[in-house]
N, C-alpha and C positions, 0 to 999 in steps of 0.2 A: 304602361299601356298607352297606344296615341290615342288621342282622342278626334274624331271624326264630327263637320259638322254636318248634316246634310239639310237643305232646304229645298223642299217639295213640295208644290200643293195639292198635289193626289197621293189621298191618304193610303191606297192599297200599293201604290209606290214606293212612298216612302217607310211605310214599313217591313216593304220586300226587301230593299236595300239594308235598312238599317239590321234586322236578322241576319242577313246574309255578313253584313260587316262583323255583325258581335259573334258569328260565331267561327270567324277570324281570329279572334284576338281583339278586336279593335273595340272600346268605349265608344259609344255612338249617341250623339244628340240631335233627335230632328225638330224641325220648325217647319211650318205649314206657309210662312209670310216674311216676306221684310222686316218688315217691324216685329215683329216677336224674335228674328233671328240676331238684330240689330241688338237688340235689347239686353240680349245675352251674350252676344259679343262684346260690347260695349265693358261688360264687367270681366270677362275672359275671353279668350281668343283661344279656337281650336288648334290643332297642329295640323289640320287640311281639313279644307271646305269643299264641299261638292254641291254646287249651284245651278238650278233649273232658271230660265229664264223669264219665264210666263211664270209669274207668282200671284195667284186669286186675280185678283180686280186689277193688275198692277202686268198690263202685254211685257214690257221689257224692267220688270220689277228685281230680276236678275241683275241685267248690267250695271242697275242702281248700286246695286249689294256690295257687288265686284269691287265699281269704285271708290265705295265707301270704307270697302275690307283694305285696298292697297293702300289707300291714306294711312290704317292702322299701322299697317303691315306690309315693308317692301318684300320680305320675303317669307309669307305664310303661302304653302302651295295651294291654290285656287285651281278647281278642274270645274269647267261647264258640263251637265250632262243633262241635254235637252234632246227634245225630238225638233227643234230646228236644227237643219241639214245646211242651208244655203250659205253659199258662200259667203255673202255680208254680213250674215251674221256671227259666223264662224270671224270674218278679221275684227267686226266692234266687239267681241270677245276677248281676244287676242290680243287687240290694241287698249282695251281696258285694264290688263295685268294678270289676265288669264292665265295658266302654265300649259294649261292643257283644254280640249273643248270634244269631249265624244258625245257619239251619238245614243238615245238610251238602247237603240239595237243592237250593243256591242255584249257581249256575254259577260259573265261574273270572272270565268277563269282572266278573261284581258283587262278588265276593268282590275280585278286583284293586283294584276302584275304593273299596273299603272302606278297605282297608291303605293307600293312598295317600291316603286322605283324611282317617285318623287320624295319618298321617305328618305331614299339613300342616299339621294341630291344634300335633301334639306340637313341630315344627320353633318357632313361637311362642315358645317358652320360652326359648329361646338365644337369639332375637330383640333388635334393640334398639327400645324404644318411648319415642316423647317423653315429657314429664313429664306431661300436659295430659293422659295416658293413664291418671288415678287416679282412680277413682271414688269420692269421700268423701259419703256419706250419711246423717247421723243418728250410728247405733254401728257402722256397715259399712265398710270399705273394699276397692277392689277394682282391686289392683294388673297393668295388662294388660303389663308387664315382667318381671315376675316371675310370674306367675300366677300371684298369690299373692289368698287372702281373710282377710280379717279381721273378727272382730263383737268390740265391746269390747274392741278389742287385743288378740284372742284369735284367733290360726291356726285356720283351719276346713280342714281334710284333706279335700280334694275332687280328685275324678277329671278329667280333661280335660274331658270332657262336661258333668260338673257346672259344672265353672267357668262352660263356655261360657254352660252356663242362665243361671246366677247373675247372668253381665254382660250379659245383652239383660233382665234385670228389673230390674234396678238400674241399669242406663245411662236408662229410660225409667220412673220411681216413680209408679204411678198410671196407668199406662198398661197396657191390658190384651193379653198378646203371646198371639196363639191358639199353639195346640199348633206349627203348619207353620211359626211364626216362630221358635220355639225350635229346631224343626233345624232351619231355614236356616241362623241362630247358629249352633248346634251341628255343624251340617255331618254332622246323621248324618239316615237316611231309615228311620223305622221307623215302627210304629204308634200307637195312642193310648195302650193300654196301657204298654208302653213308656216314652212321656214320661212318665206318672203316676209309675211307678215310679221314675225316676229324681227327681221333685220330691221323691216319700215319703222316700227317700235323702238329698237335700239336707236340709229341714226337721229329718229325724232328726239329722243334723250336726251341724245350729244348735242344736236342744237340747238338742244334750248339753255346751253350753258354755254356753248361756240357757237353765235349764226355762221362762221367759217369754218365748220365740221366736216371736212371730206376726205374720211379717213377709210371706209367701207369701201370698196368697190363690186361692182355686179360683174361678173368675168359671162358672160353669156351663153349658157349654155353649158354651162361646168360647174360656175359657184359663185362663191366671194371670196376678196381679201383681204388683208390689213395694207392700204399702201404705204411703204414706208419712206416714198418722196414727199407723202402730203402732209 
């Protein structure tokens, strides 16, 4: 059974949600705060977390969380579900290690099929994959057993999502994959913004192990790709 964490601090919220999970299938634990959520993380770690960002006394008590979970955890899937809609806060989500970021106006049926499909991401990683499943290019490699990446021998700490990117540009170098081909990959359904943000993420990654990282390119109007001159 996964276990679900959810942190809300409106109490007829979070119990709407958490009902609506357990009678899913799903083990459900809620917290009302940071620190109460922290606490219990701290000793166990959900198998997906759903984060509000406005926590009591604490306006972005959320992105605290966020940051403190991906420390734990480069790949526990994190989904924001606040009633913040705008744009900047949608990419300081996103660029926190966010996987996902809805809005709470989204229904249970889409909201279900979210968690089940970052479920099927995350399941991948205890996977067994053949060998022929390594993607060696250049200074990169990108191991789909391990989900694990590497640039110059060097661990790049990326999110499930990111991975995902990373291996439909680099499974095809030079090939330009529009935005709808990266969530197909990715298995996640969002906007354009969105993908951007998550590239800007990636990139940032890579440079901070390469300041001479310029391996993404923005194809304008179409996509990104892996350049395989650079």
């Amino acid at each position: 059974m996964k276990r679900i964490a959810i942190v809300e601090d409106e109490t007829a919220i979070r119990e709407n949600y958490k009902d609506v999970l357990e009678q899913h299938g799903y083990q459900v634990q809620a917290y009302a705060n940071r620190l109460a959520a922290m606490q219990a993380f701290n000793i166990r770690l959900p198998d997906l977390a759903i984060i509000d960002i406005g926590l009591e006394n604490e306006i972005d008590g959320g992105f605290t969380l966020c940051q403190a979970l991906r420390a734990l955890s480069t790949s526990l899937p994190i989904i924001f579900l606040t009633a913040r809609d705008s744009d900047f806060d949608m990419v300081c989500g996103l660029r926190l290690g966010a996987d996902d970021y809805l809005s709470k106006e989204i229904s249970f049926p889409h909201l279900l099929a979210r968690l089940a499909a970052l479920f099927r991401r995350s399941a991948l990683q205890n996977s067994q994959a053949p060998l022929e499943d390594i993607i060696e290019y250049g200074h990169l490699s990108v191991d789909l057993n391990r989900m694990l990446v590497h640039w110059k021998k060097q661990s790049i700490e990326l999110t499930v999502t990111e991975f995902w990117m990373v291996h439909a540009l680099a499974k095809r170098p030079g090939h330009v994959r529009h935005r709808q081909h990266l969530m197909a990959d990715a298995k996640i359904y969002v906007d354009d913004n969105t993908i951007t943000s998550h590239i800007k993420r990636i990139r940032k990654k890579f440079l901070i192990q390469d300041p001479h990282f310029d391996c993404i390119d923005t194809v304008y109007g179409m996509g990104y790709r892996w350049d395989p001159q650079a």
